[in-house]
C-alpha positions in Angstrom: 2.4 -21.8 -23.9 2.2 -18.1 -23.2 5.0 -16.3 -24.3 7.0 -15.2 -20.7 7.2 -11.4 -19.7 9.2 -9.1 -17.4 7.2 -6.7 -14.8 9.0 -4.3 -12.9 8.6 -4.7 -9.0 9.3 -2.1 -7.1 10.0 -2.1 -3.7 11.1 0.2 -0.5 13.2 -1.8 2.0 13.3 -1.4 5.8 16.6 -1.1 7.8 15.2 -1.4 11.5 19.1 -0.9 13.0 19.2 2.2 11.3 15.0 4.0 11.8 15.5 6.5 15.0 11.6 7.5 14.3 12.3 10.8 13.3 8.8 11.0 11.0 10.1 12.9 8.1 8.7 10.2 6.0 5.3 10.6 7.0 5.7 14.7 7.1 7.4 14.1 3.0 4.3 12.0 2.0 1.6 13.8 3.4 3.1 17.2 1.9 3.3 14.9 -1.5 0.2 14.0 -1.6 -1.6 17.2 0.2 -4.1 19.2 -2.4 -2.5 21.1 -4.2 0.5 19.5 -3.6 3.6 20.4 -0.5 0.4 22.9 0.6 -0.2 21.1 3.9 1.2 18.7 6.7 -1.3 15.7 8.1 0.4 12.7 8.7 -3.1 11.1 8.7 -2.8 11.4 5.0 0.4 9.6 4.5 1.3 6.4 2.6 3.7 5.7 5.3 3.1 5.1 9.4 5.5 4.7 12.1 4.9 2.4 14.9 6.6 2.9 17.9 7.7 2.0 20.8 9.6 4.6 22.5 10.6 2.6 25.8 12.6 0.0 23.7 13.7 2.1 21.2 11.7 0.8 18.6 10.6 2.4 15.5 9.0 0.5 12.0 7.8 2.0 9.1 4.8 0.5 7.5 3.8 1.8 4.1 0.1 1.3 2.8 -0.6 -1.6 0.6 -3.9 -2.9 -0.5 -7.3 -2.2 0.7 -9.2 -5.1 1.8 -12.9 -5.5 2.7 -12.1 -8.8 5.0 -12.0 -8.1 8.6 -8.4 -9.1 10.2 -7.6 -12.5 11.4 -4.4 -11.4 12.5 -4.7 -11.2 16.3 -2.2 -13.0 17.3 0.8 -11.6 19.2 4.7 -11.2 18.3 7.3 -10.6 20.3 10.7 -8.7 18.9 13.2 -8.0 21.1 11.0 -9.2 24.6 8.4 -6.3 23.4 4.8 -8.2 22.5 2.8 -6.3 20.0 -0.3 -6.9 18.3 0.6 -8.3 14.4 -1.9 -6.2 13.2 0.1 -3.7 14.2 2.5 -4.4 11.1 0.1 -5.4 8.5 0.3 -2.8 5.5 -3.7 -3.4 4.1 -6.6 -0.4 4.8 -9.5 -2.8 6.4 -12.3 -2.3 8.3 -10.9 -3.5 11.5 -8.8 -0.3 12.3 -8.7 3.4 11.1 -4.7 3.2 9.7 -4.3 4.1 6.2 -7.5 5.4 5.5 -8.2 8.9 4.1 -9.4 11.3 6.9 -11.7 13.1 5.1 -13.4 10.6 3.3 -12.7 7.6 4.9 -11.2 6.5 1.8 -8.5 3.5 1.3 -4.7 5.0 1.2 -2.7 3.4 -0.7 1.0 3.8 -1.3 1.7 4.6 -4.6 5.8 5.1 -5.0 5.4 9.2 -5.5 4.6 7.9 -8.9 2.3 11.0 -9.2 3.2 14.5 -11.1 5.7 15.1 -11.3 7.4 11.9 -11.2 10.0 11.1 -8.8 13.4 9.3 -9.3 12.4 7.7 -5.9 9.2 8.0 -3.4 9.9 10.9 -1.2 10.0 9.2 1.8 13.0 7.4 0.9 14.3 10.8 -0.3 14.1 12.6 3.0 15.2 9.9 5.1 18.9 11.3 6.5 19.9 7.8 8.3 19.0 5.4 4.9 16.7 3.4 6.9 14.8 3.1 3.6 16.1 2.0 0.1 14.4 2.1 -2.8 15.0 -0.9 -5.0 13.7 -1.9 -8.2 13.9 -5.5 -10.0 12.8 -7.4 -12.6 10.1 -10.4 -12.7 9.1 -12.7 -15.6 5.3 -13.6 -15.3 3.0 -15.6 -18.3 0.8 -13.3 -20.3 -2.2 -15.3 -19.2 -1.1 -14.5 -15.4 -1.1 -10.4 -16.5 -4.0 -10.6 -18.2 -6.3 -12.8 -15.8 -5.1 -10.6 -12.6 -6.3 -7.2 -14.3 -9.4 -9.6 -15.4 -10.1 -10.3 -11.9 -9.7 -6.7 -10.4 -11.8 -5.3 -13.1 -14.9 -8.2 -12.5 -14.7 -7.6 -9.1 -15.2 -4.3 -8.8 -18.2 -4.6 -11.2 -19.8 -7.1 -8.9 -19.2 -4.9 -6.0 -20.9 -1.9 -7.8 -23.5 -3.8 -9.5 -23.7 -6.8 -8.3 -23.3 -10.7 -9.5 -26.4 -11.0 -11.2 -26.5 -8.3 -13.3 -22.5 -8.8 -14.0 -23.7 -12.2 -15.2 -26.8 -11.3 -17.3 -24.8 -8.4 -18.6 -21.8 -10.9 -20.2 -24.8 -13.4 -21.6 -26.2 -10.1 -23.6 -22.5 -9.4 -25.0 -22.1 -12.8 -25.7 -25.0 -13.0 -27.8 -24.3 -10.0 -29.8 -20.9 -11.6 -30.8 
């Protein structure tokens, strides 16, 4: 049995009671990750949105996660506090349903990525600039098998060959290595 390993999870958690919507998470991130870096302001850019609804004095921070060529089943509706909203409305992924967390240039997935960039921070910025600790940064530790590290980064890597190449020539392609040892 694969020998069991520790990953480090890292994490930014959401205090709703505390977020007045204030933005200067957004504003931090985009400055972060603006080229060359602090040199401009787009909050289109940043790893981190803010929904809101300013009638019931609701704000949530959403931070980017993966991209995801799947078109959202989400439709369905939630209700917090007697407000409906939409549940996509919450979902962290870049898709091709909606134009949230995608690069406004390029059209690009964004992704958030901890400010783990140069030069590293202690924690991401937006936790950083946020004056009423509605975000904490938190880190822990995780045991996984080896096979289960090793057959995720499999996975990514295979798929993004078949997206670029295709299945077919992913296929004949491992045959010919197989062959040759």
């Amino acid at each position: 049995m694969g020998e069991k390993k520790k990953k480090i999870v890292k994490t930014i958690k959401v205090d709703l009671d505390k977020c007045i919507g204030c933005r200067a998470c957004e504003v931090a991130c985009s400055a972060f990750h603006a080229n060359p870096k602090y040199s401009s302001i787009n909050p289109a850019r940043s790893r981190i949105r803010m929904v809101i609804d300013e009638l019931n004095d609701v704000y949530v921070p959403v931070r980017a996660g993966d991209y995801t060529k799947a078109e959202c089943m989400g439709r369905d509706k939630c209700t917090i506090d007697g407000k409906e909203y939409d549940e996509w409305c919450f979902c962290r992924a870049s898709c091709p349903s909606r134009e949230l967390f995608k690069e406004p240039d390029s059209g690009l997935p964004l992704k958030c990525d901890m400010c783990e960039d140069d030069p590293p921070q202690k924690e991401p910025l937006c936790v950083q600039v946020c004056r009423h600790d509605a975000l904490t940064y938190e880190e822990s530790e995780e045991e996984v098998g080896e096979e289960e590290v090793k057959l995720g980064e499999m996975e990514i890597g295979l798929e993004s060959l078949v997206d670029k190449y295709g299945m077919q020539k992913v296929m004949d392609t491992v045959a010919r290595m197989s062959k040759n040892g």
